[in-house]
C-alpha positions as CSV (number, residue, x, y, z in Angstrom):
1,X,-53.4,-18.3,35.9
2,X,-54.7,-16.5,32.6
3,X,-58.7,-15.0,32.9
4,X,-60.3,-16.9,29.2
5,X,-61.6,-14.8,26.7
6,X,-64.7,-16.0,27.6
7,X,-64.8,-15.3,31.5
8,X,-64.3,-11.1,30.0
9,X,-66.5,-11.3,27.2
10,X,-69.6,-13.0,30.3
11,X,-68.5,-10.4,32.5
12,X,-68.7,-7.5,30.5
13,X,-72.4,-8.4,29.1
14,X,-73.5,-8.8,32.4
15,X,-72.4,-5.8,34.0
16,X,-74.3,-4.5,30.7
17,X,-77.2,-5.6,31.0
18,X,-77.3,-5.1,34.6
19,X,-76.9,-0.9,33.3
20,X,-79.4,-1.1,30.9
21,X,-81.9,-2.1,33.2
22,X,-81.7,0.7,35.7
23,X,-78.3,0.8,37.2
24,X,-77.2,4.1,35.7
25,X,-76.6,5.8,32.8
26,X,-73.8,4.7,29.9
27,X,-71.6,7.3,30.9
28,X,-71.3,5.9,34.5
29,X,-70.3,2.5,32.8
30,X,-67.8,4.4,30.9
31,X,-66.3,5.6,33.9
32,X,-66.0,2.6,35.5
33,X,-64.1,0.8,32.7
34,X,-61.6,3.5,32.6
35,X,-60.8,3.3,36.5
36,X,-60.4,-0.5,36.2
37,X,-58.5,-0.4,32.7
38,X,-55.9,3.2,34.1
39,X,-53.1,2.0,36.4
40,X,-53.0,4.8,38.8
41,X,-50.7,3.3,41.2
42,X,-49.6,7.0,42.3
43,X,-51.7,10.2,43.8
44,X,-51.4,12.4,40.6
45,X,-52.8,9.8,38.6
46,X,-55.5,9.1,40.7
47,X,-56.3,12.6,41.2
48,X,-57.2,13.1,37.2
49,X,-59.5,10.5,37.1
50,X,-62.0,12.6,39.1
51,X,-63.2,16.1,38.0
52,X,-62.3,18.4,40.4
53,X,-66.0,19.9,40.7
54,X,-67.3,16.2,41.6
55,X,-69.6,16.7,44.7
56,X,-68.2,15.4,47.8
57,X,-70.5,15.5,51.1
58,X,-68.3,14.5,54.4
59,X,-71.2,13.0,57.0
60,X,-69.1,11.9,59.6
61,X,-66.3,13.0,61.7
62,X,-64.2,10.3,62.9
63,X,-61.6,11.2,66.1
């Protein structure tokens, strides 16, 4: 079953809006449509859609 044109075209304004009014910042939204538009079904794809100096902070051990 197709998605309409519609269905997209709601979706997108909301998630919009919703930015606009405090979420984050534009470039955060850009970010977010290129991970769900990129099909990085394999690890090397996947590993160049994150800068490699992004902060990652590791809070919990798991055994």
């Amino acid at each position: 079953m197709g998605v309409s044109k519609l269905d997209v075209l709601y979706r997108r304004l909301l998630l919009t809006k919703l930015f606009i009014r405090g979420w984050g910042r534009p470039e955060d939204l850009k970010r977010l449509f290129e991970f769900r538009k990129n099909d990085w079904k394999s690890r090397k794809d996947a590993k160049n859609l994150v800068s490699s100096d992004y902060p990652v902070y590791i809070d919990k051990v798991f055994k």
